[in-house]
N, C-alpha and C positions, 0 to 999 in steps of 0.2 A: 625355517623361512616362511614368510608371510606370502599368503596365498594373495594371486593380483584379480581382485575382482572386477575391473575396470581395464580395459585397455583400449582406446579409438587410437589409430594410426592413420597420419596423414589422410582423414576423411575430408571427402569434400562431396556436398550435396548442396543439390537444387531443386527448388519446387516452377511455380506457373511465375513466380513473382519475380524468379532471380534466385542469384546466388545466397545460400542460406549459411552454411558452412563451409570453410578453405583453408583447404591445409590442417587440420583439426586435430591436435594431438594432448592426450588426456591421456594419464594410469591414476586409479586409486586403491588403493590395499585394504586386505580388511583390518576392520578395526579403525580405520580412520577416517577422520572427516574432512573432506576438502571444500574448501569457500571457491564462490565464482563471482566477482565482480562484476557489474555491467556499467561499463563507463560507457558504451553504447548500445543497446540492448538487440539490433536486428540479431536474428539466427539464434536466438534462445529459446523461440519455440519448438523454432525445429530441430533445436539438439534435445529435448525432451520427449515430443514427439519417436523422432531418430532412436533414442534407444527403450522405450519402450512397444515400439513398433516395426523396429526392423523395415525399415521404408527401403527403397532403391537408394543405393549407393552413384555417385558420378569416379570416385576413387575412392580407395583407403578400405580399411579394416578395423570391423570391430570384436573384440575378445568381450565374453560375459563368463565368468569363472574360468578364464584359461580356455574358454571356448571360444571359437570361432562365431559366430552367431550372422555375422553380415559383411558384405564384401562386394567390391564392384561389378565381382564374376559372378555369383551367384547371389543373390537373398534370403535369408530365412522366411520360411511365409506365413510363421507363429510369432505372436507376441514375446518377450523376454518379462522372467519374475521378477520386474522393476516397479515397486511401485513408489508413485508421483503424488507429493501432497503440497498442495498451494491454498489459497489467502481463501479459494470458493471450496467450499466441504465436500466431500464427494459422500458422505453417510449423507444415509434415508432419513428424514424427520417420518414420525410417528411408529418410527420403531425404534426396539430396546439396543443398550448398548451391546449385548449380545446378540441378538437377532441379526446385526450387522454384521459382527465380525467373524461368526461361525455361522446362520443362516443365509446369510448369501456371498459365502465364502464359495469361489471356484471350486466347483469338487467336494460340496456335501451334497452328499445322497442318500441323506438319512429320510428317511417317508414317514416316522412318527418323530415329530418334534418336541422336546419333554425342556421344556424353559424353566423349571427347576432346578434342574441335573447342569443344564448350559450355565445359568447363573455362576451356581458351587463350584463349576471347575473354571471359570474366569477371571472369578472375585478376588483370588489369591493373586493373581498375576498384576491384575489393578492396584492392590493395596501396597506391592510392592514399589512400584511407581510413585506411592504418595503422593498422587495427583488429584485426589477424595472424590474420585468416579464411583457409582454403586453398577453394576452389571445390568441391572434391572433398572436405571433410569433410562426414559425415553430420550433421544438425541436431541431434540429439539431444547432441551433445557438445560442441554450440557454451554458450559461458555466458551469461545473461542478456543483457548487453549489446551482445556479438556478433549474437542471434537479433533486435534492433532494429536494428543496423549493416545485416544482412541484409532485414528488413523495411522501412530506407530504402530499402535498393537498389532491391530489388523495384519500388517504387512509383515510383523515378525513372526507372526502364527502362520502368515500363509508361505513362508520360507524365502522370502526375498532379502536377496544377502546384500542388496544393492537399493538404496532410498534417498531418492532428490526431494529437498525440499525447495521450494520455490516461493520469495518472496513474503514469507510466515513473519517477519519483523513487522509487519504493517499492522496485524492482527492481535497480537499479542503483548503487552506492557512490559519495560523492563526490568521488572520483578520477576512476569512469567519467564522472559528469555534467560534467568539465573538460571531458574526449576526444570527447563525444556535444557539445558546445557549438561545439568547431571542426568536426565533419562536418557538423552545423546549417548553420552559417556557410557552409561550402563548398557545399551545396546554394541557400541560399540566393543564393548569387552568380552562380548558375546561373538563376534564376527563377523558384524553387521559392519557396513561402511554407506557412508552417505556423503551426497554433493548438496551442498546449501549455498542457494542462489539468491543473491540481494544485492544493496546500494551502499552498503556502509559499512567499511570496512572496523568501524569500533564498536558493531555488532559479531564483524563473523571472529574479530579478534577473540572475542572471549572464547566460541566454539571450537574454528577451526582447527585442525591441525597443519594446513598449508593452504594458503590464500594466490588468487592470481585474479591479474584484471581481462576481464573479455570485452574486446570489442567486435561490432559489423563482422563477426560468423568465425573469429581466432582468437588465440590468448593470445597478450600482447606482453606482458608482463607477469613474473612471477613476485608477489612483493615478501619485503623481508619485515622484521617489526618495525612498526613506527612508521614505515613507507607509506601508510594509506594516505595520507595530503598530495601525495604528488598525482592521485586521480583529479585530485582538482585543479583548476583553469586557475593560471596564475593572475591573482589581485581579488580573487575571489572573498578572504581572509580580509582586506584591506576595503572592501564593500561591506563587508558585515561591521565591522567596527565603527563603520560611516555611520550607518544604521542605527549602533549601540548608542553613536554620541544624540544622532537626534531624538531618539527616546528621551533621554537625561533631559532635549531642552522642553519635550512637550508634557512633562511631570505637572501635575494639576489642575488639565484642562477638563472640563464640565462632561459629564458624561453622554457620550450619543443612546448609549445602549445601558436597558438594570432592567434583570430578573432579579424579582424580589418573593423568597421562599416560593419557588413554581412545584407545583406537584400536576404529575398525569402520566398514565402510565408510568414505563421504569423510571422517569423523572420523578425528583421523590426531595424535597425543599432542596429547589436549587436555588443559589444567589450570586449574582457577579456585574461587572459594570465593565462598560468598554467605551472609552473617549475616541472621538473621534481622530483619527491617524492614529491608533494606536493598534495592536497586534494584542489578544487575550488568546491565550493555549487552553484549551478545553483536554485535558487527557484524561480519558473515560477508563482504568484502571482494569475496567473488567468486557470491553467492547456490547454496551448493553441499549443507551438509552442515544444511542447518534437519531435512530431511525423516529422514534416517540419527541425528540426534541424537536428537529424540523417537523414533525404531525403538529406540535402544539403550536408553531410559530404559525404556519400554513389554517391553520383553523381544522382541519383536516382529526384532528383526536383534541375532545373536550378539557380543559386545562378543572382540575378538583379544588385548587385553589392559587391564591398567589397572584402577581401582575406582574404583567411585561410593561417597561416605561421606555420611551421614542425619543429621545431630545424633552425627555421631561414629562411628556405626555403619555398619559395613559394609552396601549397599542390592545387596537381590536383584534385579535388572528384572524387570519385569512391571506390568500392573494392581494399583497402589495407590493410596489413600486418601490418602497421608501427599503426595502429589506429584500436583498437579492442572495440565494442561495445556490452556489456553486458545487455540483453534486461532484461525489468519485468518480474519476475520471470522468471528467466532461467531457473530454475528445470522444467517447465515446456515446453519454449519456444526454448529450446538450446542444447538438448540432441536428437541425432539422432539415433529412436528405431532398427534400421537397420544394426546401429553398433556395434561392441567389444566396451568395456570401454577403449581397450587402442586403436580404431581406431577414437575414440570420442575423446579420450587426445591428437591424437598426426596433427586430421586434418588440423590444423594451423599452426603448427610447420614445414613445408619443406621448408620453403625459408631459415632456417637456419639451417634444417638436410635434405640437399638434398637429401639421399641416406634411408630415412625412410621408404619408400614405397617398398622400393627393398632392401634393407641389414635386415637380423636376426638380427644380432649379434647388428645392435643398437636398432632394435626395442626392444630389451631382456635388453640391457642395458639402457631404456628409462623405462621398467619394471620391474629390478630391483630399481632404486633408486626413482618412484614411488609407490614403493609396501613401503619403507619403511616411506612413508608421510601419503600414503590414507589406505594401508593393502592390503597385498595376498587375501584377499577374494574377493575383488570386479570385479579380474580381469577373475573369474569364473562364477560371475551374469549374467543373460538377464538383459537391460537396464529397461525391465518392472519391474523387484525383485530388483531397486536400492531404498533405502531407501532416503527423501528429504536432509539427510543431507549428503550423497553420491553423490548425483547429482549435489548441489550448489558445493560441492566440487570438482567434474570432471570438471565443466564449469569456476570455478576459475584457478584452476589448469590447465585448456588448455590455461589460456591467459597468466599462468607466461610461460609457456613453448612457446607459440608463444614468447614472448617481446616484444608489444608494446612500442611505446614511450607514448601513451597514451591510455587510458580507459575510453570512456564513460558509466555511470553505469544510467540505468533509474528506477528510486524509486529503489533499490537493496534490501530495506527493506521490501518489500510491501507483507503481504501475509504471512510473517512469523512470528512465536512466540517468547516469549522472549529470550530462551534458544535458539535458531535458529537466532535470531537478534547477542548476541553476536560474534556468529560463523563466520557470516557473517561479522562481525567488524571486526575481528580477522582477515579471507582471504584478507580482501581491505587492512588491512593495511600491510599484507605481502608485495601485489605488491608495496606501496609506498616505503615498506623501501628495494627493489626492484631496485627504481629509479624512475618507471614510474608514472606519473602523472594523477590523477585522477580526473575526471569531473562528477559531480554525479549531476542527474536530479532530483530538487527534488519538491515537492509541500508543503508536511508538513516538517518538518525540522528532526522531529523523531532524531534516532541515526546518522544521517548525522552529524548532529553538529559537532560530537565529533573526527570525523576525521578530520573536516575544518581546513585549514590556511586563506581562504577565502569564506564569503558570499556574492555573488551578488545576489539580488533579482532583477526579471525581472518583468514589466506591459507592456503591448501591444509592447511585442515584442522587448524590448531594455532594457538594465540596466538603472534601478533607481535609486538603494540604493546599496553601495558597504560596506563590514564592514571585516575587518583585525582581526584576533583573539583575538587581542588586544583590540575591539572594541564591542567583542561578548556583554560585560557585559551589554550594552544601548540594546538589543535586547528585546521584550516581555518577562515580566518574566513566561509564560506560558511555553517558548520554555524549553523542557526537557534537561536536565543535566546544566541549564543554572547558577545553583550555583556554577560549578566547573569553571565559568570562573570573578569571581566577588570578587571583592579584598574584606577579609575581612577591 
């Protein structure tokens, strides 16, 4: 009989904010991997939090290896051997990949450290993996999906029989999620069990061993195969098609946006064109060059050679108007707490209402016929009381209001939920049918797809693979919504 490494019963917890978790009921066994959908994502921090922490209970019971570990009657006041790997690294830059995993491993107490000896006895454990880590690379040079290979290890060396991963699809290509699916497997056969927490259920299908959707702090559903569509809002399917068809009619408009062979930093001869209203997928294969590509756009990191052309014209980098940059999570990274919501909507917007800053009578009328998009209430919030889907909304809605001719979007997906994914579909593809042309940074392909006219996948720095809509259908059939592009 399989030992239950997991057991929460009927938990329910609360923090300052409200209720987190209700009713909460989880077992996972070892050796298995169970998927957690968030078609709403409230209360998934704090079930992470919750079992790594052992926090106050409101009810219920938590088991960690057939242990008791937490309860509404009592608390544990120790952490539990859970460890938590998500999308931000928790390894040290400027140290080795051993240093990390046995030097500041809980509970070494070695006083002469011999990085030799640590190397030899690591190396073998790596090479098994076939992940092509060396022991003695510094972290900072490992790629995304190595710095997870490495934070398995970690966590299997330090005897934790239980690992969430959270949200790792965003970071990793899906070539790497084949390769990270057999190290899974391999741990699991070991007697390792893990919870892997994401937005796509044609991701966790290849993984899991059972899948369930969670919403606002419960599972709501347990899905069987093939069931992943029914997380989606119905007519969703029948808006993306809408979509397909307007691409077909906008085939051979003049280009807004061409890099032409760019090099600078990990940029390394890039080239591609994006017409205006159109959607181009930038998938970076190895998560390398997001960060050096807005530097070069930005004027911010010197371009080695190459040009950027604007509507044709040759484009100076630096701070402009004409080229707005939508960073990860905006709700988070894009909202200025210091301002009004409509000083937040409208700080873009003066090179084409010069008189914004100084005239009522348009700032009023900027707020009138934004109150009837976003609503009269928001424009009475602190930016702290805006809710996430108020936020992504002010930061879309200042870039229709600016009007780029272009929009770079980096993962625009990353971090939200299902109901929160559509939403987000919904605002990008306003600005296409807008005109302005869209450049989305992506790693996993996620809902990007479903805006594309065009995928180019990038490796070290330069296109590799280019594929036209028309072309979607030869892609991995892993890639989500990939059956709406595939002739019956």
């Amino acid at each position: 009989m399989r030992e239950e490494v997991l057991r929460m019963s009927e938990v329910t917890y609360s923090d300052r904010s409200g209720v987190q978790l209700q009713d909460f009921c989880l077992n996972i066994f070892e050796g298995e991997i169970v998927g957690l959908i968030l078609r709403r994502g409230h209360g998934v921090t704090a079930l992470t939090e919750l079992l790594h922490g052992n926090l106050p209970l409101q009810a219920g019971y938590i088991y960690y290896r057939e242990e008791l570990v937490n309860s509404w009657r009592a608390p544990r006041v120790h952490e539990n051997r859970i460890a938590v790997i998500t999308g931000k690294s928790c390894l040290v830059d400027g140290l080795t990949v051993a240093d990390n995993i046995f030097v500041l491993r809980p509970g070494f107490r070695t006083w002469l450290i011999r990085p030799k000896l640590l190397v030899r006895q690591l190396q073998p454990v790596l090479d098994d993996l076939g992940a092509g880590i060396a022991a003695d690379a510094y972290v900072d040079t490992l790629s995304s999906f190595q710095r997870v290979v490495v934070e398995l290890v970690k966590a299997s060396l330090m005897g934790c029989r239980l690992v969430i991963l959270r949200e790792i699809g965003a970071i990793i290509s899906d070539m790497e999620m084949a390769r990270l699916r057999e190290i899974l497997r391999h741990y699991a056969d070991t007697g390792m069990a893990f919870l892997y927490i994401g937005f796509h259920y044609e991701e966790m299908e290849q993984i899991c061993d059972r899948i369930a959707a969670f919403s606002d702090g419960r599972i709501t559903k347990v899905l069987c195969p093939g069931a992943g569509s029914l997380l989606y809002e119905e007519g969703y399917t029948r808006r993306v098609r809408e979509q397909m068809t307007r691409t077909e009619q906008q085939e051979g408009a003049s280009p807004a946006l061409e890099l032409r062979d760019l090099c600078g930093g990990s940029v390394r001869h890039l080239s591609f064109t994006a017409a205006a209203g159109e959607c181009v997928v930038l998938q970076d294969l190895q998560n390398q060059i997001f960060g050096d590509l807005i530097a070069l756009l930005l004027g911010d990191l010197r371009a080695e050679s190459g040009e950027i052309l604007l509507a044709g014209r040759p484009f100076v980098p630096g701070p402009s108007r004409e080229i707005a940059i939508l960073r990860e999570r905006p709700d988070v990274t894009m909202i200025f707490p210091e301002l009004t919501y409509l000083d937040n909507l409208c700080i873009t917007a003066d090179h084409r209402l010069p008189e914004v800053w100084r005239s009522r009578s348009v700032r009023k009328g900027i707020r009138r016929e934004w109150a009837q998009r976003v609503g009269e209430e928001v424009f009475f919030l602190h930016p702290n009381q805006y809710s996430k889907r108020q936020r992504y909304e002010l930061v879309i809605q200042r870039i229709l209001l600016q009007r780029p001719q272009v929009v770079f979007c980096v993962q625009p997906f990353n971090g939200a939920d299902v109901g929160m994914r559509m939403h987000i579909w919904e605002m990008l593809d306003e600005l296409k049918k807008n005109g302005i042309a869209l450049v989305i940074l992506a790693v996993n392909l996620a809902d990007t797809l479903t805006l594309a006219t065009r995928l180019v996948r990038v490796r070290q720095g330069a296109a590799c693979e280019v594929y036209e809509q028309r072309d979607f259908e030869h892609l991995p059939f892993s890639a989500p919504w990939i059956d709406l592009y595939r002739k019956p």
